[in-house]
C-alpha positions in Angstrom: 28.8 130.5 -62.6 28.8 132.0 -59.0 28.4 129.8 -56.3 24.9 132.6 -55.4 23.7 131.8 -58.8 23.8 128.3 -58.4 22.5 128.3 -55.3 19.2 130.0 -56.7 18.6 127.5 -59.1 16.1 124.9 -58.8 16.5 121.1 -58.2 15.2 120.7 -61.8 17.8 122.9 -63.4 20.8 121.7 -60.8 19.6 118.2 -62.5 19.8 119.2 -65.9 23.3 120.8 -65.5 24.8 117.8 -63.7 23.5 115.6 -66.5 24.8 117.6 -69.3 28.3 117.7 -67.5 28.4 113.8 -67.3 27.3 113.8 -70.6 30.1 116.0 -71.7 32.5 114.2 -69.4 31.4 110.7 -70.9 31.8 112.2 -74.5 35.3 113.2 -73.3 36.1 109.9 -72.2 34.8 108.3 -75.6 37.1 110.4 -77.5 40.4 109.7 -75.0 39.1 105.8 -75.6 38.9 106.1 -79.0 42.6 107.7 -79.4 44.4 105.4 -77.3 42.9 102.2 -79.0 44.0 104.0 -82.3 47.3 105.0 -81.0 47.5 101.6 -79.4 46.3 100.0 -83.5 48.8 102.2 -85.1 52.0 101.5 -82.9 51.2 97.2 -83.5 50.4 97.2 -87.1 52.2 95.1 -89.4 55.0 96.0 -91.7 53.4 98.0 -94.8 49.8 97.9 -93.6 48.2 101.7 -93.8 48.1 103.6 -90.8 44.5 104.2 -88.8 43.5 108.0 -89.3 41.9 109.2 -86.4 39.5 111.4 -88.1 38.9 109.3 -91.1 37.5 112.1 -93.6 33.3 111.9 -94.6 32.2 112.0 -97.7 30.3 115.2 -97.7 26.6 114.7 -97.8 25.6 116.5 -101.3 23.1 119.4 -101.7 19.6 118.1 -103.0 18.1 121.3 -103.5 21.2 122.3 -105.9 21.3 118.8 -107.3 17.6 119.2 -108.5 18.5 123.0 -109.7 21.5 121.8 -111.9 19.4 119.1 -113.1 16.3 120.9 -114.1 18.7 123.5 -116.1 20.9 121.1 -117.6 17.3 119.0 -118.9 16.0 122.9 -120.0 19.4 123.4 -122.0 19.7 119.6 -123.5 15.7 120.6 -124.4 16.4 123.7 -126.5 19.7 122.6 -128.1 19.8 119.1 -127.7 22.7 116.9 -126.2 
């Protein structure tokens, strides 16, 4: 952003963009944190204990709508044919 565009702004919206860019630079932070206690976990572990993923993977959240579609059909199909 141009220094002339900022310069327009109002107090409100310099406010709002100052917050948001020490909320991005505390998120930033976090993260850094995060990686260098990991690193930090990794390098000191014992002999044969796992290493600490960084991104451990989510389960992913299932689909309720789908789940209640597949069910509904598979109660319809177990109806007219049986199980």
């Amino acid at each position: 952003m141009p220094r002339a565009e900022f310069d327009q702004l109002t107090e409100k919206e310099k406010l709002f963009i100052r917050k948001e860019h020490e909320n991005k630079f505390l998120f930033d932070v976090t993260w850094i944190r995060n990686a260098v206690l990991n690193a930090e976990a990794n390098v000191n572990r014992k002999k044969g204990k796992k290493f600490q993923e960084l991104f451990p993977k989510k389960p992913v959240k299932a689909d309720k709508d789908y789940n209640e579609q597949a069910m509904k059909t598979i109660t319809a199909i177990e109806q007219k044919k049986g199980k």
